[in-house]
C-alpha positions as protocol buffer text, in pm:
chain_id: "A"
residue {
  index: 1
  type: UNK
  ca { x: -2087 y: -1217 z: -394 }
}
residue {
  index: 2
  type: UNK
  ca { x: -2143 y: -1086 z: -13 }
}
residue {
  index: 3
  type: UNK
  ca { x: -2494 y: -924 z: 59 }
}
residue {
  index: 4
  type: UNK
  ca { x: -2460 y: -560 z: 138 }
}
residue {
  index: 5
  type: UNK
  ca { x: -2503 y: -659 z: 551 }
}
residue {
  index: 6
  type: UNK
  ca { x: -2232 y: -844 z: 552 }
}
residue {
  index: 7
  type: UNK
  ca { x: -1952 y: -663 z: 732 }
}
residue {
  index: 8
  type: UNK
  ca { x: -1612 y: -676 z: 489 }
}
residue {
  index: 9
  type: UNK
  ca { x: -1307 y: -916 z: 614 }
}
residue {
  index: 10
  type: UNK
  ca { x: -974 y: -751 z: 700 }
}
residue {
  index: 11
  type: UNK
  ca { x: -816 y: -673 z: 410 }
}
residue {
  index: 12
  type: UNK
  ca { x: -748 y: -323 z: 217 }
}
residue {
  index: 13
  type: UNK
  ca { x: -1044 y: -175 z: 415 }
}
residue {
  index: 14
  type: UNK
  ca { x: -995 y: -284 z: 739 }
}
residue {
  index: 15
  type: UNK
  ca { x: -1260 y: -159 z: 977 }
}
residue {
  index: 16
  type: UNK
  ca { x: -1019 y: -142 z: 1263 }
}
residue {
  index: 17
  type: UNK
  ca { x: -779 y: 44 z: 1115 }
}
residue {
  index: 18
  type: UNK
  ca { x: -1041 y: 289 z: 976 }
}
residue {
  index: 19
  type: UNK
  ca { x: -1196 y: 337 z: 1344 }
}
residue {
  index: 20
  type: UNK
  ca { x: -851 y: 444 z: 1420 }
}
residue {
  index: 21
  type: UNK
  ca { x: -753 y: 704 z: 1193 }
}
residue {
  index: 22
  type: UNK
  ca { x: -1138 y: 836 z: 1246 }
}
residue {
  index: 23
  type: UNK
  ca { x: -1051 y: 834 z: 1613 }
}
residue {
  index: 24
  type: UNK
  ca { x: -711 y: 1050 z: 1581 }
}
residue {
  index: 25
  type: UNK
  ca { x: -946 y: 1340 z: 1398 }
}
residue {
  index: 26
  type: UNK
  ca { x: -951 y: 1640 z: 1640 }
}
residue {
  index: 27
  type: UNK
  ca { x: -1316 y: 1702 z: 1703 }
}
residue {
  index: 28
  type: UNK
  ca { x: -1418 y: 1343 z: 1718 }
}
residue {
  index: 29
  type: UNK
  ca { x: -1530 y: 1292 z: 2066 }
}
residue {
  index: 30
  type: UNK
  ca { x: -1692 y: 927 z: 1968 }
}
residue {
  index: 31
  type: UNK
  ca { x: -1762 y: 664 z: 1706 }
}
residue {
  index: 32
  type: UNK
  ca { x: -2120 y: 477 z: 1757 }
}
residue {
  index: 33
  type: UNK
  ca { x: -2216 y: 171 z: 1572 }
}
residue {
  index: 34
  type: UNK
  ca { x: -2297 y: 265 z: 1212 }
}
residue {
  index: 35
  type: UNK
  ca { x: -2646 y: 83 z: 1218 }
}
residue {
  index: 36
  type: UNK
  ca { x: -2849 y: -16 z: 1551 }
}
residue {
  index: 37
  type: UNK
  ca { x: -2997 y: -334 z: 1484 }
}
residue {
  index: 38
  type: UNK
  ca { x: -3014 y: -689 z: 1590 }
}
residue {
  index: 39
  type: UNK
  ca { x: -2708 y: -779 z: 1451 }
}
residue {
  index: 40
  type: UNK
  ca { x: -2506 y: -652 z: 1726 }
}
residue {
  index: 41
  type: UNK
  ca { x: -2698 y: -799 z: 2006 }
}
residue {
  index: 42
  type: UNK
  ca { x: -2482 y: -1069 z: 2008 }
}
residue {
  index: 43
  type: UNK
  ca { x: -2138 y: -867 z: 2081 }
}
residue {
  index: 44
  type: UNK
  ca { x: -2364 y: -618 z: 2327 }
}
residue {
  index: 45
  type: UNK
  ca { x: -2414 y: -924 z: 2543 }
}
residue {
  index: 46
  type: UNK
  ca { x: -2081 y: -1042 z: 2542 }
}
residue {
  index: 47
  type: UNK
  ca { x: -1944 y: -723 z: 2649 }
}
residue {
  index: 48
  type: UNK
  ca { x: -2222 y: -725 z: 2956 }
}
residue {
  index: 49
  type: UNK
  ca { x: -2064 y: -1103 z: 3024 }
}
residue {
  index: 50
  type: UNK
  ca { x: -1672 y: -1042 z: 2945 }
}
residue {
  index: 51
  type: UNK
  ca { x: -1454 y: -786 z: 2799 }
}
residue {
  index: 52
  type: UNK
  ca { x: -1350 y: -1031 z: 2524 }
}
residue {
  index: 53
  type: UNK
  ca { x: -1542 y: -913 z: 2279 }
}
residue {
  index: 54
  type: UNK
  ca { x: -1454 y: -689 z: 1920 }
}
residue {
  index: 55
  type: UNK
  ca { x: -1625 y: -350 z: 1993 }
}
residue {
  index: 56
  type: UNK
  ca { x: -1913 y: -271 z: 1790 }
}
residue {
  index: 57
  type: UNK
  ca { x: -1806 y: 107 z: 1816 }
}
residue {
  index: 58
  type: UNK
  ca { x: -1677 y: 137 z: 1485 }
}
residue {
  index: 59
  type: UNK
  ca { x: -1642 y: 284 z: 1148 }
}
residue {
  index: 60
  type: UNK
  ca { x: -1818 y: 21 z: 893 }
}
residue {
  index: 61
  type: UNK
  ca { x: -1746 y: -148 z: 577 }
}
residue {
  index: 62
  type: UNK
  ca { x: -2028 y: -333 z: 400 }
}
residue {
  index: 63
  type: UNK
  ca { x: -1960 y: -513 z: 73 }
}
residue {
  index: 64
  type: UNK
  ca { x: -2227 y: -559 z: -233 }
}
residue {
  index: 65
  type: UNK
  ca { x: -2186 y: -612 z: -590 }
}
residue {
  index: 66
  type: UNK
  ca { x: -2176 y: -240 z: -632 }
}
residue {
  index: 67
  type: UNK
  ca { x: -1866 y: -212 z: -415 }
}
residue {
  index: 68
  type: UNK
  ca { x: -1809 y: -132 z: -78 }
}
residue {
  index: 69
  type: UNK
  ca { x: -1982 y: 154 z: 152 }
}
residue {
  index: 70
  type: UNK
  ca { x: -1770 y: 297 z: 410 }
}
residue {
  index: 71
  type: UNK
  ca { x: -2018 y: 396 z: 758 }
}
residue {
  index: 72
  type: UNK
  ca { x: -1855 y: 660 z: 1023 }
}
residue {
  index: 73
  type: UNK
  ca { x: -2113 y: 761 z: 1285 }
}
residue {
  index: 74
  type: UNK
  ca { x: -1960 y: 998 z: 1509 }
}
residue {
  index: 75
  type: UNK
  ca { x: -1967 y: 1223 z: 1809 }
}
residue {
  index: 76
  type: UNK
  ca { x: -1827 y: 1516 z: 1761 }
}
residue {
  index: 77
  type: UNK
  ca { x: -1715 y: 1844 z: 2004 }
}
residue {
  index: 78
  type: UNK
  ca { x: -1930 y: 2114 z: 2000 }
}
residue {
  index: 79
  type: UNK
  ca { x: -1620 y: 2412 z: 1972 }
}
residue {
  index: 80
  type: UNK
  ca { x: -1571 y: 2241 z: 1625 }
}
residue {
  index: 81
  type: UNK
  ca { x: -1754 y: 2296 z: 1335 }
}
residue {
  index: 82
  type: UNK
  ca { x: -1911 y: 2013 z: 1257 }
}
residue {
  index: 83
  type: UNK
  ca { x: -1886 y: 2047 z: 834 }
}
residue {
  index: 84
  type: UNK
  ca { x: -1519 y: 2082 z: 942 }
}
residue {
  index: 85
  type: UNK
  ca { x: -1474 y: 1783 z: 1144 }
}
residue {
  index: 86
  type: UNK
  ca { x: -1691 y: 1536 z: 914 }
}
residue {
  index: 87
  type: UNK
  ca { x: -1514 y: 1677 z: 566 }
}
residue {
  index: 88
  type: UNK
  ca { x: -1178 y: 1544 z: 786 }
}
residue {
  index: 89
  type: UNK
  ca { x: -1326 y: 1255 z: 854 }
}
residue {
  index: 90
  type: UNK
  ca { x: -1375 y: 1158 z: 540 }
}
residue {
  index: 91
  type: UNK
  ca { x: -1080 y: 1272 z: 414 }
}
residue {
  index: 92
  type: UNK
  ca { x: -891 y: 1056 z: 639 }
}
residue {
  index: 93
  type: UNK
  ca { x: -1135 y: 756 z: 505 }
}
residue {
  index: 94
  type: UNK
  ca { x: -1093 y: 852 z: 142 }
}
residue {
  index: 95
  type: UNK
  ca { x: -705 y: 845 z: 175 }
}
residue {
  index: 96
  type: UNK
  ca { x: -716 y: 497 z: 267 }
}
residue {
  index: 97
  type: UNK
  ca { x: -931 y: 340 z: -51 }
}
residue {
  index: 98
  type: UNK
  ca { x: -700 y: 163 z: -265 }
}
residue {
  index: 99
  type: UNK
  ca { x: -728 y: 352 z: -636 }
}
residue {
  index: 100
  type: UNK
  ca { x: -875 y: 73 z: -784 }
}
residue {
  index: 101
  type: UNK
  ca { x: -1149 y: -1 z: -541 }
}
residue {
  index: 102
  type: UNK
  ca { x: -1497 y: 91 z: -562 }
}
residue {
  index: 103
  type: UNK
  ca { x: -1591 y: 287 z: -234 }
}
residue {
  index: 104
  type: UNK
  ca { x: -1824 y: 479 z: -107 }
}
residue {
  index: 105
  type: UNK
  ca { x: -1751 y: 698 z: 202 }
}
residue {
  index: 106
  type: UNK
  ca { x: -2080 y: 847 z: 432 }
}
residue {
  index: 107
  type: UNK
  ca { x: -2039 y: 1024 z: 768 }
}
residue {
  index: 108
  type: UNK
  ca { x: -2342 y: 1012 z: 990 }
}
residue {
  index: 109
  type: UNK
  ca { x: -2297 y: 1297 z: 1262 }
}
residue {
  index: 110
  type: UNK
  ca { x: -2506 y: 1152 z: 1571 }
}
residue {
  index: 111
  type: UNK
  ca { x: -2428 y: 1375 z: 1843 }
}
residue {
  index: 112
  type: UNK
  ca { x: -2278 y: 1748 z: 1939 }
}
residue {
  index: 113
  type: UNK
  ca { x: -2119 y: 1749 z: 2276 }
}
């Protein structure tokens, strides 16, 4: 059983290939970190040291008994609607649950630009 902060392997929800289908979404301008906390210090200094580092910019999946939550904070252009943009958003995440996984999709909208 994985405590809800641990980020989800690569597998059916792979955060990588959720960042990029977020990413593709006309009206996304960015994709932060879904939680600011100590837990990416680590990879922050990295990236100040080398470029050889996963980037923390991404959409996330945390795993708990419950099932798994799926995290998209994002940027977004200010000549879109932004109910428009984040109901896309998580379409595009919904379409990529498997049917007979237990997901949860939220979409955090951080900043207008």
């Amino acid at each position: 059983m994985r405590d809800i902060d641990t980020p989800q392997p690569h597998g059916p929800l792979d955060p990588e290939i959720l960042t990029a289908s977020v990413a593709e979404i006309d009206g996304v301008r960015d994709i932060f970190p879904a939680t600011a906390s100590l837990t990416l210090a680590p990879q922050l200094i990295a990236t100040i040291v080398t470029t050889a580092v996963d980037n923390p910019h991404r959409v996330d999946v945390l795993s708990d008994a419950a099932g798994e939550m799926i995290t998209a904070r994002i940027g977004i252009r200010r000549d879109t609607p932004a109910p428009h943009t984040a109901t896309r958003v998580a379409d595009a995440l919904l379409a990529q649950i498997p049917e007979d996984a237990d997901a949860t999709v939220r979409i955090q909208i951080s900043r207008i630009a």
